[in-house]
Structures are given as C-alpha cells and as structure tokens.
PDB file of N, CA, C and O in Angstrom:
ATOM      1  N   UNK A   1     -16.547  53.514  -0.832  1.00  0.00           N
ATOM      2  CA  UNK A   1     -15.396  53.831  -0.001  1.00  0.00           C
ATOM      3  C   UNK A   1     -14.190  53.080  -0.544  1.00  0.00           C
ATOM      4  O   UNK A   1     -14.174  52.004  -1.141  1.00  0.00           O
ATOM      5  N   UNK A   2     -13.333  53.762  -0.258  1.00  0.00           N
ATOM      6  CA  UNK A   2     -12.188  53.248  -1.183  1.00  0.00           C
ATOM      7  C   UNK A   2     -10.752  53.154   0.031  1.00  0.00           C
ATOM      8  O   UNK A   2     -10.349  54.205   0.529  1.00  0.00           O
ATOM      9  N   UNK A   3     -10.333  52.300   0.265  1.00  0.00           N
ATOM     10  CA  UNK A   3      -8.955  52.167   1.676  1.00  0.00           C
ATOM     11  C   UNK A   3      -8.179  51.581   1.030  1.00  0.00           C
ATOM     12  O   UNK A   3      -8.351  50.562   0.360  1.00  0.00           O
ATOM     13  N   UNK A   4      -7.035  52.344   1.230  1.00  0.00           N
ATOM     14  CA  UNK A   4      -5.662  51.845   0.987  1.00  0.00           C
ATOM     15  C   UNK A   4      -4.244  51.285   1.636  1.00  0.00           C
ATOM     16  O   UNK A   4      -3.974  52.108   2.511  1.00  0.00           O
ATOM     17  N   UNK A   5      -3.367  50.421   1.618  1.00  0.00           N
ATOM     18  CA  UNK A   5      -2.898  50.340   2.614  1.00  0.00           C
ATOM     19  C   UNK A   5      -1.381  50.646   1.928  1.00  0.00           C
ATOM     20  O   UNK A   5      -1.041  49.845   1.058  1.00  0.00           O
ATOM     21  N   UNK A   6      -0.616  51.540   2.191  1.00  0.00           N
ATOM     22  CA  UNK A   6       0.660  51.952   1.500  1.00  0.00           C
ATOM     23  C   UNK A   6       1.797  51.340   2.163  1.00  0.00           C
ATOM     24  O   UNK A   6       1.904  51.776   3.309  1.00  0.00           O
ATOM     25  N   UNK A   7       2.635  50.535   1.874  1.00  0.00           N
ATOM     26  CA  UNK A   7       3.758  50.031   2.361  1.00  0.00           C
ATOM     27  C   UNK A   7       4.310  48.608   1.121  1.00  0.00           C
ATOM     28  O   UNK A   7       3.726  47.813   0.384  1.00  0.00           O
ATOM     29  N   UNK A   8       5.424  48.856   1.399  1.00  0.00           N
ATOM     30  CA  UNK A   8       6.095  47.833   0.308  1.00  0.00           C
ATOM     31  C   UNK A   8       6.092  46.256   0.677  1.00  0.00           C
ATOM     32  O   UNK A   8       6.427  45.321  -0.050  1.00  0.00           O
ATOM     33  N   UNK A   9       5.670  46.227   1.871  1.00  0.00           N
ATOM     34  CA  UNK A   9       5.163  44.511   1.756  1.00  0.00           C
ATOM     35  C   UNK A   9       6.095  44.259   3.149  1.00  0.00           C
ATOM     36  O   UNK A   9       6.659  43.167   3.219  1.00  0.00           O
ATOM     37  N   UNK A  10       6.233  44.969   3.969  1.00  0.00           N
ATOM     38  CA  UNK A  10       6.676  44.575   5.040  1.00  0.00           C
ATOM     39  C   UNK A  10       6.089  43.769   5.843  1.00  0.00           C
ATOM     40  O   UNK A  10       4.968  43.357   5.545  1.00  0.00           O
ATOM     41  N   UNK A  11       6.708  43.372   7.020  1.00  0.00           N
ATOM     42  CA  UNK A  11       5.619  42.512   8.325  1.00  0.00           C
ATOM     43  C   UNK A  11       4.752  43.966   8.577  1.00  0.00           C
ATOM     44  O   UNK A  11       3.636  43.882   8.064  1.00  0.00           O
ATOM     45  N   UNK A  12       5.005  45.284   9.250  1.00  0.00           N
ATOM     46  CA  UNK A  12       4.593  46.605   9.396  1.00  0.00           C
ATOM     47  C   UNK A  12       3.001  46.397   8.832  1.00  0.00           C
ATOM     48  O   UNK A  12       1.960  45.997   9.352  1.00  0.00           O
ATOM     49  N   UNK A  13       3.385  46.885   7.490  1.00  0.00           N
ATOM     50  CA  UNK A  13       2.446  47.273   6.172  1.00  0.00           C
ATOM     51  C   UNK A  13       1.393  45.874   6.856  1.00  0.00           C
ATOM     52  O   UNK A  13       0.632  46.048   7.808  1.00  0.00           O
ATOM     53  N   UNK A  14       1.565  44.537   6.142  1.00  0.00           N
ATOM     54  CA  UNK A  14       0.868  43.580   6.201  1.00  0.00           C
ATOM     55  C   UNK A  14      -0.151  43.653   7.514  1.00  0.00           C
ATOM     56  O   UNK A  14      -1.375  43.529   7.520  1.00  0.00           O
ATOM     57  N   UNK A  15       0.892  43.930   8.788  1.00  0.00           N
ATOM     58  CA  UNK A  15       0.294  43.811   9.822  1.00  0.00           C
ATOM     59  C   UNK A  15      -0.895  44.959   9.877  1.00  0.00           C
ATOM     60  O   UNK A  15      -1.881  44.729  10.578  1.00  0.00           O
ATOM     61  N   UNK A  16      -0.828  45.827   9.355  1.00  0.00           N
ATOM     62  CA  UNK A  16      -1.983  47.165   9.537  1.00  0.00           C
ATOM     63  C   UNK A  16      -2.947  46.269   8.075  1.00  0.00           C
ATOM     64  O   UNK A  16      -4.155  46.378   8.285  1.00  0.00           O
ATOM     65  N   UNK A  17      -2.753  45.763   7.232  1.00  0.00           N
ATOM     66  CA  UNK A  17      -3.552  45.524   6.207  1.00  0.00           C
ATOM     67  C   UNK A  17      -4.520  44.487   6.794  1.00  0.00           C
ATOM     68  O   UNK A  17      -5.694  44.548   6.428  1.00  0.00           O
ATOM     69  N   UNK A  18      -4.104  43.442   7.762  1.00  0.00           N
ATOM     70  CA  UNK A  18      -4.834  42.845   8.372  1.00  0.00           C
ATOM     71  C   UNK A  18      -5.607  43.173   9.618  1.00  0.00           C
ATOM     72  O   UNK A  18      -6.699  42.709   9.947  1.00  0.00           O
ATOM     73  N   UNK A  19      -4.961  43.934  10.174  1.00  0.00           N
ATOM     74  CA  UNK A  19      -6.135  44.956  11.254  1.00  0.00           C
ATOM     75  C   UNK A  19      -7.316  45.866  10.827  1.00  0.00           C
ATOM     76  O   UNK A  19      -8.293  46.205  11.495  1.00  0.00           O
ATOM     77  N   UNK A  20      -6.954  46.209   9.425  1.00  0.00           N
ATOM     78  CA  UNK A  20      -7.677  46.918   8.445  1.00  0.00           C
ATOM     79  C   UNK A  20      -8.626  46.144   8.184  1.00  0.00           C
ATOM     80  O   UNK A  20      -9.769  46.580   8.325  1.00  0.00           O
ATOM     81  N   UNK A  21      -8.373  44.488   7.634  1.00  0.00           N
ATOM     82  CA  UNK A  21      -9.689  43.870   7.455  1.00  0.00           C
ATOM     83  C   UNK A  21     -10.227  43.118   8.163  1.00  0.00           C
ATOM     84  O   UNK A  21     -11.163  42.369   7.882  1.00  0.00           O
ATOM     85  N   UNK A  22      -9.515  43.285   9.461  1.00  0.00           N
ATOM     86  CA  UNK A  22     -10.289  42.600  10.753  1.00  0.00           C
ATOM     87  C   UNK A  22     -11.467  43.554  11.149  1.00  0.00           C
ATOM     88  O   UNK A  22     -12.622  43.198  11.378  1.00  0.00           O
ATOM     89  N   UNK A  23     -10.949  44.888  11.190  1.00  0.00           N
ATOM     90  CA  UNK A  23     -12.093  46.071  11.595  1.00  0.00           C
ATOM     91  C   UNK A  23     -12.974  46.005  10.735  1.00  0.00           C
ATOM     92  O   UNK A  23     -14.104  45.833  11.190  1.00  0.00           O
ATOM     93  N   UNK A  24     -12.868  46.089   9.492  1.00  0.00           N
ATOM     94  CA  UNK A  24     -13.824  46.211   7.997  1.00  0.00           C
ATOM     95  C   UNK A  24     -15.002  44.780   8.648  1.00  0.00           C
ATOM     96  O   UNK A  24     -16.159  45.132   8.878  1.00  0.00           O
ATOM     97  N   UNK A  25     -14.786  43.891   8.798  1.00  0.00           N
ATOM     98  CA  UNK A  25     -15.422  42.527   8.791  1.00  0.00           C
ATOM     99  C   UNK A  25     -16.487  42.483  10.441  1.00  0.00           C
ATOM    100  O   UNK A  25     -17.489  41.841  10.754  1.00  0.00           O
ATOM    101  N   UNK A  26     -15.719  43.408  11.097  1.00  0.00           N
ATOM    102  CA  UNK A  26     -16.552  43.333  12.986  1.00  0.00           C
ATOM    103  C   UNK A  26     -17.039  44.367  12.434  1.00  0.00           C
ATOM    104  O   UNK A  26     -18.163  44.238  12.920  1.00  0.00           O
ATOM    105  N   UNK A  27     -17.137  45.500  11.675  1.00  0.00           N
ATOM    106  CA  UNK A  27     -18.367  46.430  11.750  1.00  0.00           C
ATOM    107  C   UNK A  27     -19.013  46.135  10.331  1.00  0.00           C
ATOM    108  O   UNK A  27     -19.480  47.096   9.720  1.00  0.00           O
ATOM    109  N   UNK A  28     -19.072  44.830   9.748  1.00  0.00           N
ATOM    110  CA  UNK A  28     -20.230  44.326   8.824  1.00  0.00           C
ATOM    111  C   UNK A  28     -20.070  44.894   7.334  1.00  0.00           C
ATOM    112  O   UNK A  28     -21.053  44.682   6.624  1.00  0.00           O
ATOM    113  N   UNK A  29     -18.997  45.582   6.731  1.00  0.00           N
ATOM    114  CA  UNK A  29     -18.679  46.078   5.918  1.00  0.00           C
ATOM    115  C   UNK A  29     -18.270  45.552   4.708  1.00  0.00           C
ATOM    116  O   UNK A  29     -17.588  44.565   4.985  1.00  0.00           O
ATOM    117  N   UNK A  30     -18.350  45.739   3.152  1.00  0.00           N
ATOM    118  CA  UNK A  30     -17.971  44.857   2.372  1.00  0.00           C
ATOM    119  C   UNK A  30     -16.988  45.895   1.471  1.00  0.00           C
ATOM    120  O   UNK A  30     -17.309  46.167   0.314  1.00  0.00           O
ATOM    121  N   UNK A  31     -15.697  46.484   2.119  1.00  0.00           N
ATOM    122  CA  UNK A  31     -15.135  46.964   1.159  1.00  0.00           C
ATOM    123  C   UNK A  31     -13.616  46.660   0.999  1.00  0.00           C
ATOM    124  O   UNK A  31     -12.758  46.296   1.803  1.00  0.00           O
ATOM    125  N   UNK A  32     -13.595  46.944  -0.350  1.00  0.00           N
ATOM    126  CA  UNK A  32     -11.670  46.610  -0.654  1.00  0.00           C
ATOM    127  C   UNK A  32     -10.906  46.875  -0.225  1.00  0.00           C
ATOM    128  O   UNK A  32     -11.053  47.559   0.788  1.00  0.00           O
ATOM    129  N   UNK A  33     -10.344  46.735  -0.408  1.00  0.00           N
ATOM    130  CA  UNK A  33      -8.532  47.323   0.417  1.00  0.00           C
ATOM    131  C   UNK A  33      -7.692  46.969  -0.639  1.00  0.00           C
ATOM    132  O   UNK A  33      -7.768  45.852  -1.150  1.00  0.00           O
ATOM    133  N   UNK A  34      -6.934  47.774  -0.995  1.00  0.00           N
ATOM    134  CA  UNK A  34      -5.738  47.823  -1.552  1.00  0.00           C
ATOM    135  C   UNK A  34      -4.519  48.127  -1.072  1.00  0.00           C
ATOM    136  O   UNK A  34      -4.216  49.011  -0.270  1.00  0.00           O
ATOM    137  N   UNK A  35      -3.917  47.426  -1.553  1.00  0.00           N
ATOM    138  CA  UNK A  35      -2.041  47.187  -0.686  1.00  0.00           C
ATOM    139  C   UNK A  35      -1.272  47.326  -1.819  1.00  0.00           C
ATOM    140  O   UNK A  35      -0.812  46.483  -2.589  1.00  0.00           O
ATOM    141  N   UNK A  36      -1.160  49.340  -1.780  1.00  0.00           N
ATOM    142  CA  UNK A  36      -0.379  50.022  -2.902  1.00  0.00           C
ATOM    143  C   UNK A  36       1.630  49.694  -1.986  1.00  0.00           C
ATOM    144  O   UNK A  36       2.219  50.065  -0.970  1.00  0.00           O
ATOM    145  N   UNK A  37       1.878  48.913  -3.055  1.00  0.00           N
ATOM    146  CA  UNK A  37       3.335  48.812  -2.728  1.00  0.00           C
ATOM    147  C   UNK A  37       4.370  49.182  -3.648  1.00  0.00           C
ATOM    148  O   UNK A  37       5.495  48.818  -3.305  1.00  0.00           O
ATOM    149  N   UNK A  38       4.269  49.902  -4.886  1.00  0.00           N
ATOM    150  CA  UNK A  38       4.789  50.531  -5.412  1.00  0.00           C
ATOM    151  C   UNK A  38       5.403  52.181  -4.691  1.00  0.00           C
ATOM    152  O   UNK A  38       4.703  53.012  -4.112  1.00  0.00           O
ATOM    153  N   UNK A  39       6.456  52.240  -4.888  1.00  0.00           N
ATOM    154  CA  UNK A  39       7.129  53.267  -4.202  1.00  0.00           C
ATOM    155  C   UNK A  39       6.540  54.501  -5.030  1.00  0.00           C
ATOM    156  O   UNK A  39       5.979  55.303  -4.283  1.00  0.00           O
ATOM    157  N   UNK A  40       6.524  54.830  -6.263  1.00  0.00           N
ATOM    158  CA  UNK A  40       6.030  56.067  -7.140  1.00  0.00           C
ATOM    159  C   UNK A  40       4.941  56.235  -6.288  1.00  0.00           C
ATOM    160  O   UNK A  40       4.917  56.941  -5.279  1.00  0.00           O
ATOM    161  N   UNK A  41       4.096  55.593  -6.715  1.00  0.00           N
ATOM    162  CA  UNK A  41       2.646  55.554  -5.798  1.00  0.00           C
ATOM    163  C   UNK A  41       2.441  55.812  -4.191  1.00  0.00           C
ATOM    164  O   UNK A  41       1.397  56.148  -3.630  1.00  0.00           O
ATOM    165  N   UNK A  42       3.421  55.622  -3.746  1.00  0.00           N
ATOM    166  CA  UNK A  42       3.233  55.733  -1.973  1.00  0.00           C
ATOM    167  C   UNK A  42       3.532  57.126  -2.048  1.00  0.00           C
ATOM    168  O   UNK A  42       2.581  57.771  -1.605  1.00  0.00           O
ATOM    169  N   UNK A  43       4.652  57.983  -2.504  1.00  0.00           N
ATOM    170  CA  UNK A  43       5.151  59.026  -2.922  1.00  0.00           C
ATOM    171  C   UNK A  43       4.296  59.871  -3.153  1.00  0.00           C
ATOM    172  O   UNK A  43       4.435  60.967  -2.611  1.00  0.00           O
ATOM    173  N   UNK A  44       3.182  59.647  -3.997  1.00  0.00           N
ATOM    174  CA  UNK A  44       1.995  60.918  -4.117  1.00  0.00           C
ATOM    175  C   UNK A  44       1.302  61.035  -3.016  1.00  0.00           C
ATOM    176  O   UNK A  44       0.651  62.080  -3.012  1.00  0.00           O
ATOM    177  N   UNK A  45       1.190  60.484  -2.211  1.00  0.00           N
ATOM    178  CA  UNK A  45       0.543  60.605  -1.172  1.00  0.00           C
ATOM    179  C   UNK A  45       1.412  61.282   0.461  1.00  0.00           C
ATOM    180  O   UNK A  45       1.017  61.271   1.627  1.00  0.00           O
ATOM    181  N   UNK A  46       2.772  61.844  -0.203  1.00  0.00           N
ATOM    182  CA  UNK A  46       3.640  62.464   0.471  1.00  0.00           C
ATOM    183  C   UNK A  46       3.647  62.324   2.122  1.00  0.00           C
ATOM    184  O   UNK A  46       3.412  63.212   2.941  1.00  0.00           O
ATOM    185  N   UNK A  47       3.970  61.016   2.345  1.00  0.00           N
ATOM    186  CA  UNK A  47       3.977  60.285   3.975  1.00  0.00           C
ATOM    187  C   UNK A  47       5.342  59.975   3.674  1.00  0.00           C
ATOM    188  O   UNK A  47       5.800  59.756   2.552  1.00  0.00           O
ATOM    189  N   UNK A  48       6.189  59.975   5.178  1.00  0.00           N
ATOM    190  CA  UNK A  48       7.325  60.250   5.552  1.00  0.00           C
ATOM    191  C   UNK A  48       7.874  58.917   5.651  1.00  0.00           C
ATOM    192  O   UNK A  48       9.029  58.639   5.328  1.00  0.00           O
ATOM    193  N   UNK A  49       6.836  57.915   6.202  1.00  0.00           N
ATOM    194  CA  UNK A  49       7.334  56.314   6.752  1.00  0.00           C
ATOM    195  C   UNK A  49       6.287  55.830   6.853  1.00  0.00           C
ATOM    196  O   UNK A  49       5.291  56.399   7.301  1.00  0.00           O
ATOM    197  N   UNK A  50       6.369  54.303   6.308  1.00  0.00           N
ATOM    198  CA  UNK A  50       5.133  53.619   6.070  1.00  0.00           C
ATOM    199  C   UNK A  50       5.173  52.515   7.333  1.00  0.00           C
ATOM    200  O   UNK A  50       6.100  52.322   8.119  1.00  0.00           O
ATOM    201  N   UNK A  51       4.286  52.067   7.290  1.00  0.00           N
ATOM    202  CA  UNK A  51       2.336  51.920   6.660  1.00  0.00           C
ATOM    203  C   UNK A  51       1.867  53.562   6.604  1.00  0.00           C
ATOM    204  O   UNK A  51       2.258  54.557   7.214  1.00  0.00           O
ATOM    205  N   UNK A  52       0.951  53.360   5.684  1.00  0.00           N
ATOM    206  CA  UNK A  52       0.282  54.468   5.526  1.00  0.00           C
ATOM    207  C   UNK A  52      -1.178  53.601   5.389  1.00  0.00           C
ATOM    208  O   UNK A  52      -1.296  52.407   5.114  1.00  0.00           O
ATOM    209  N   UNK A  53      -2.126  54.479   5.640  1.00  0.00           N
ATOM    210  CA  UNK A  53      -3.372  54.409   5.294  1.00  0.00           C
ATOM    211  C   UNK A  53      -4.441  55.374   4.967  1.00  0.00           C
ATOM    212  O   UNK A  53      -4.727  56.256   5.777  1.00  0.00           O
ATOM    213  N   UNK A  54      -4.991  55.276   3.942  1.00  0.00           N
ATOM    214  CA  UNK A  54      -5.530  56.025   2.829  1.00  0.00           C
ATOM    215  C   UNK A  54      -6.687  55.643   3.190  1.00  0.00           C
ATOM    216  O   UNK A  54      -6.800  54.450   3.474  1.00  0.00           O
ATOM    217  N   UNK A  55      -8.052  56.646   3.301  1.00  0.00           N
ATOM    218  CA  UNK A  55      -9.379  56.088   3.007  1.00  0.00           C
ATOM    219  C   UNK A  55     -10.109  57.593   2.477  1.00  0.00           C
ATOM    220  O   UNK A  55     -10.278  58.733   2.910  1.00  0.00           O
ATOM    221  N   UNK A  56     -10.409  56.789   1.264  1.00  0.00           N
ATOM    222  CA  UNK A  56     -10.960  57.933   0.317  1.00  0.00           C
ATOM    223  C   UNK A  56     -10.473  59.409  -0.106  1.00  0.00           C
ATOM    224  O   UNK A  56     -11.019  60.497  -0.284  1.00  0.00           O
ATOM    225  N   UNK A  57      -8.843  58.761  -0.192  1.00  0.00           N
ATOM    226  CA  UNK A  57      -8.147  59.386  -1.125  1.00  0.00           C
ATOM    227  C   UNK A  57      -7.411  60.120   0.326  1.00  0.00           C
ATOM    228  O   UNK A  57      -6.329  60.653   0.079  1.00  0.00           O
ATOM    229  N   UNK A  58      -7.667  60.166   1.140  1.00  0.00           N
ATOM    230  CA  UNK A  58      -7.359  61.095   2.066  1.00  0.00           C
ATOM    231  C   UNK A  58      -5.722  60.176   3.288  1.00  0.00           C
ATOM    232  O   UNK A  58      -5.715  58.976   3.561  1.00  0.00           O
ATOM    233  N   UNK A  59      -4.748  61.062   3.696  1.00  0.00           N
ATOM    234  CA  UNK A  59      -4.299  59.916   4.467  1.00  0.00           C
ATOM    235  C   UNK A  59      -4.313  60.081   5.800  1.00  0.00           C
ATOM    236  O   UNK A  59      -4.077  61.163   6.338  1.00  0.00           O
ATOM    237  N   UNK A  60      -4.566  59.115   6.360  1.00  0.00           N
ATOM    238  CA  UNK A  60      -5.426  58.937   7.723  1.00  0.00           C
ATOM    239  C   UNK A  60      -4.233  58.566   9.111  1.00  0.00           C
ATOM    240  O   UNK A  60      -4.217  59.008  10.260  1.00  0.00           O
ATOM    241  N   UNK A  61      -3.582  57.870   8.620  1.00  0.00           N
ATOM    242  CA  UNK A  61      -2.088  57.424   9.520  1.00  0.00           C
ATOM    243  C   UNK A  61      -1.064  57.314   8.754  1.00  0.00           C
ATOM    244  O   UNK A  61      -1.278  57.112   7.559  1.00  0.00           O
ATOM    245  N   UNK A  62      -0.013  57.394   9.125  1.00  0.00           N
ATOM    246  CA  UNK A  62       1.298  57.105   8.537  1.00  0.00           C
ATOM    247  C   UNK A  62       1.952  56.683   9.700  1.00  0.00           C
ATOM    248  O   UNK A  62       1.552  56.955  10.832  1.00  0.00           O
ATOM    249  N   UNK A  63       3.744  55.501   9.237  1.00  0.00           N
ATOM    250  CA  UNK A  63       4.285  55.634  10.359  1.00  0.00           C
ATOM    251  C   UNK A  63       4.056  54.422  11.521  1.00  0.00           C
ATOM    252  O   UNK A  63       4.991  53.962  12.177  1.00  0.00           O
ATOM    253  N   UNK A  64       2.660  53.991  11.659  1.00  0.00           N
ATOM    254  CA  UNK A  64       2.606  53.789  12.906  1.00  0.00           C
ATOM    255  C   UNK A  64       1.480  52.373  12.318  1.00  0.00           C
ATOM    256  O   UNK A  64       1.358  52.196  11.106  1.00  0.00           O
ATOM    257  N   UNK A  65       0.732  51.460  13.333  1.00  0.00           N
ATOM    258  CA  UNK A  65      -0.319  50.509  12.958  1.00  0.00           C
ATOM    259  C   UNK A  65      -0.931  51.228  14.118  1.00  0.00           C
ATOM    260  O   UNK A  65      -0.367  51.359  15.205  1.00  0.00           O
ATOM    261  N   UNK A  66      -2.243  51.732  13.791  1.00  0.00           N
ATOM    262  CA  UNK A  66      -3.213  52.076  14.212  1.00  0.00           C
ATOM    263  C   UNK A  66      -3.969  51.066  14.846  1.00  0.00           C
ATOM    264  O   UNK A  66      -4.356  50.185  14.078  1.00  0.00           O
ATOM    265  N   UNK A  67      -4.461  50.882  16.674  1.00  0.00           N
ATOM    266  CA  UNK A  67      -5.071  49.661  16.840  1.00  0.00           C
ATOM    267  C   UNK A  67      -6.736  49.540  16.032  1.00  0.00           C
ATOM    268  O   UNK A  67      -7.370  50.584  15.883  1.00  0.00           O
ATOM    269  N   UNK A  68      -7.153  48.602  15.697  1.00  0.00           N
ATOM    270  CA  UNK A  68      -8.471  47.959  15.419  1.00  0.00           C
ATOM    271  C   UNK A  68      -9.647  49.112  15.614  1.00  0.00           C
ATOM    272  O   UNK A  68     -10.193  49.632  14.641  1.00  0.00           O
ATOM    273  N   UNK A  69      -9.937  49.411  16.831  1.00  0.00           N
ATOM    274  CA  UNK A  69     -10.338  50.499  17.518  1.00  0.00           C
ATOM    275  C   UNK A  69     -10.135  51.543  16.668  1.00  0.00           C
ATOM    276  O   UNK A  69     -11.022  51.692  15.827  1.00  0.00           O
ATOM    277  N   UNK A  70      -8.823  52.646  16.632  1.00  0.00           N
ATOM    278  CA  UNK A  70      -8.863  53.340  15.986  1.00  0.00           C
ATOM    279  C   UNK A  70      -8.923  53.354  14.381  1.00  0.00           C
ATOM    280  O   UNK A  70      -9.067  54.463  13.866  1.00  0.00           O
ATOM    281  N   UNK A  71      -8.846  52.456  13.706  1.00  0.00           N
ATOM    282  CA  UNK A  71      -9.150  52.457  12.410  1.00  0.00           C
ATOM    283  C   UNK A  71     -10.706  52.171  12.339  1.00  0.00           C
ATOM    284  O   UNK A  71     -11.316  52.717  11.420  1.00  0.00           O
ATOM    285  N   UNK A  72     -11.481  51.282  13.314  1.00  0.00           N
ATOM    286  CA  UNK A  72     -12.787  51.470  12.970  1.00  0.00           C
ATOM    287  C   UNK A  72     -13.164  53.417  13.214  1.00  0.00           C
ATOM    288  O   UNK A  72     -13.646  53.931  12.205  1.00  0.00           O
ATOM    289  N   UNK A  73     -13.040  53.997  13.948  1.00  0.00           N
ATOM    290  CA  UNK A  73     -13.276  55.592  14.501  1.00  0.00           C
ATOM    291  C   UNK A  73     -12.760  56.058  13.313  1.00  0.00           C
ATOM    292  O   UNK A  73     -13.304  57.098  12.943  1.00  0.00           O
ATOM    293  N   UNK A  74     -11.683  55.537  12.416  1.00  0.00           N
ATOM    294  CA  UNK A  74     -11.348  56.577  10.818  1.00  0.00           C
ATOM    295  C   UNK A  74     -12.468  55.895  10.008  1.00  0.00           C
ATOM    296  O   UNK A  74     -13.024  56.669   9.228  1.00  0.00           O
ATOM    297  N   UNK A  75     -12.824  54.921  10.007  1.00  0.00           N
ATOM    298  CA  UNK A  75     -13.672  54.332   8.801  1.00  0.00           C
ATOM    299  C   UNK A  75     -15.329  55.005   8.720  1.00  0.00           C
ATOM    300  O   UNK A  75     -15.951  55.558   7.813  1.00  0.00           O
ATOM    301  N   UNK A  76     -15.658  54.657  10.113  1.00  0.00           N
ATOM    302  CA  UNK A  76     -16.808  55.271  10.844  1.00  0.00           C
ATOM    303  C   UNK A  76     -16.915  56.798  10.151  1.00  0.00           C
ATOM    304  O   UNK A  76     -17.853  57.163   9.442  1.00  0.00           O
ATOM    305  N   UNK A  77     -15.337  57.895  10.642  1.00  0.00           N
ATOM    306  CA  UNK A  77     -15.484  59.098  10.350  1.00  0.00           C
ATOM    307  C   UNK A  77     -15.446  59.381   8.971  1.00  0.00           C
ATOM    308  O   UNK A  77     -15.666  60.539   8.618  1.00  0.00           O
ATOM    309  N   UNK A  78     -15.189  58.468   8.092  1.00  0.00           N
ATOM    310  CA  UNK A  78     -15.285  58.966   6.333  1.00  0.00           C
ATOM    311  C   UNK A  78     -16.466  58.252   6.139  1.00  0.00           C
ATOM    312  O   UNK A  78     -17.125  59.194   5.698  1.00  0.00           O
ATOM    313  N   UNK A  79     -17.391  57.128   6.126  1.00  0.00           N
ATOM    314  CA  UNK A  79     -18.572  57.336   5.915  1.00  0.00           C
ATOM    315  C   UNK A  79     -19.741  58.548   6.697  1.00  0.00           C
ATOM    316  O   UNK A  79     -20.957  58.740   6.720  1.00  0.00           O
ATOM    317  N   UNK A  80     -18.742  59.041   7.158  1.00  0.00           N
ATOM    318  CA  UNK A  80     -19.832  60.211   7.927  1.00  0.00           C
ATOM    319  C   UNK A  80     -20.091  61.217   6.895  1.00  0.00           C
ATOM    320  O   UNK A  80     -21.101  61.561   6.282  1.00  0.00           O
ATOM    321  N   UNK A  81     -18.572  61.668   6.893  1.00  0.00           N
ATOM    322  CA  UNK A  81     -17.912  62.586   5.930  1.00  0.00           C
ATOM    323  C   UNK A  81     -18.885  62.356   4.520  1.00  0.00           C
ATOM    324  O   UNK A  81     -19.383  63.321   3.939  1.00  0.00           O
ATOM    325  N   UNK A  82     -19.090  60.863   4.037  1.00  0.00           N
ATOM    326  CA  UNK A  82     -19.620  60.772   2.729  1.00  0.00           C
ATOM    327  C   UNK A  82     -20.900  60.840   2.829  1.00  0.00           C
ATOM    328  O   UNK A  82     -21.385  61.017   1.711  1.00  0.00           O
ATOM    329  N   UNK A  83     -21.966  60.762   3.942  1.00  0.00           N
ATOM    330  CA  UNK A  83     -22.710  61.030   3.837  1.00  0.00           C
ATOM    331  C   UNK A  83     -23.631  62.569   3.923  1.00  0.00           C
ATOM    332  O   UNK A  83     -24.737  62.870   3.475  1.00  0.00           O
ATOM    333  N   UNK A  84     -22.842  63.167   4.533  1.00  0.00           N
ATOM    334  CA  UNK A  84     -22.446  64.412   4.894  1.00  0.00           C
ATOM    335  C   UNK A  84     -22.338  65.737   3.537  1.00  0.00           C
ATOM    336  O   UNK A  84     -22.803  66.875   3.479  1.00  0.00           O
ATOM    337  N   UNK A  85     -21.433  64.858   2.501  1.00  0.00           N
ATOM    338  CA  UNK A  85     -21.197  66.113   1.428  1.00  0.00           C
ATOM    339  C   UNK A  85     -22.596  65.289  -0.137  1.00  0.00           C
ATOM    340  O   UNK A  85     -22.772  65.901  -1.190  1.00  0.00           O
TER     341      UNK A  85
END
C-alpha cells in the first residue's frame, strides 16, 4: 500500500500527515507515507486545494483533514479493494 500526503508543507498538509500516521499506527500497520510537496507533482493528481490524500495511486480527500476515523474507513477500504482484485 502506498499513501500519500499532497500539500506544500503547510500547518493543513502536516496536520493530515500526522492524523495519517496516527491512524496507520492504532490499526497496527507498517506503511509509508509520503509528503509529495512539489507543486508539478500535486498537479497530476488534478485536486483543486490541498491537503490531498492519495492511497494507492487513487485520491481519496482533497481540501479538507479528514478526522482519524475517516481515514482509517479509506485505508481499511483500499486494502479491501487490494485484496479483492
């Protein structure tokens, strides 16, 4: 699984990157996160206003910090997804 966290290094961005690995760590998980802050790069992923968040290529929120809660229910739903295809 692969999560991304798109934003140029704001309090915003940071603040979802750390809710991101607060959730990752309470449901026992050992995966990366990346904190794409390059603007080219946020750009392919054609989101309007950041934070964005990416998990497995896909983007999951934009815009907004998703609480704890709901980013575990996106993480949950792409290992479903991966086990699934």
């Amino acid at each position: 699984m692969n999560i991304k966290v798109l934003g140029t290094g704001c309090a915003r961005c940071n603040s979802l990157e750390k809710t991101v690995k607060e959730a990752i760590k309470e449901m026992g998980l050992n995966i990366e996160i990346e904190h794409v802050t390059d603007m080219k790069q946020i750009m392919q992923y054609s989101i309007l206003m950041t934070p964005g968040l990416v998990i497995d290529e896909k983007v999951v929120s934009s815009g907004s910090i998703p609480k704890k809660d709901e980013v575990k229910k996106m993480i949950t739903l792409a290992l479903q997804d991966k086990k699934g295809s």
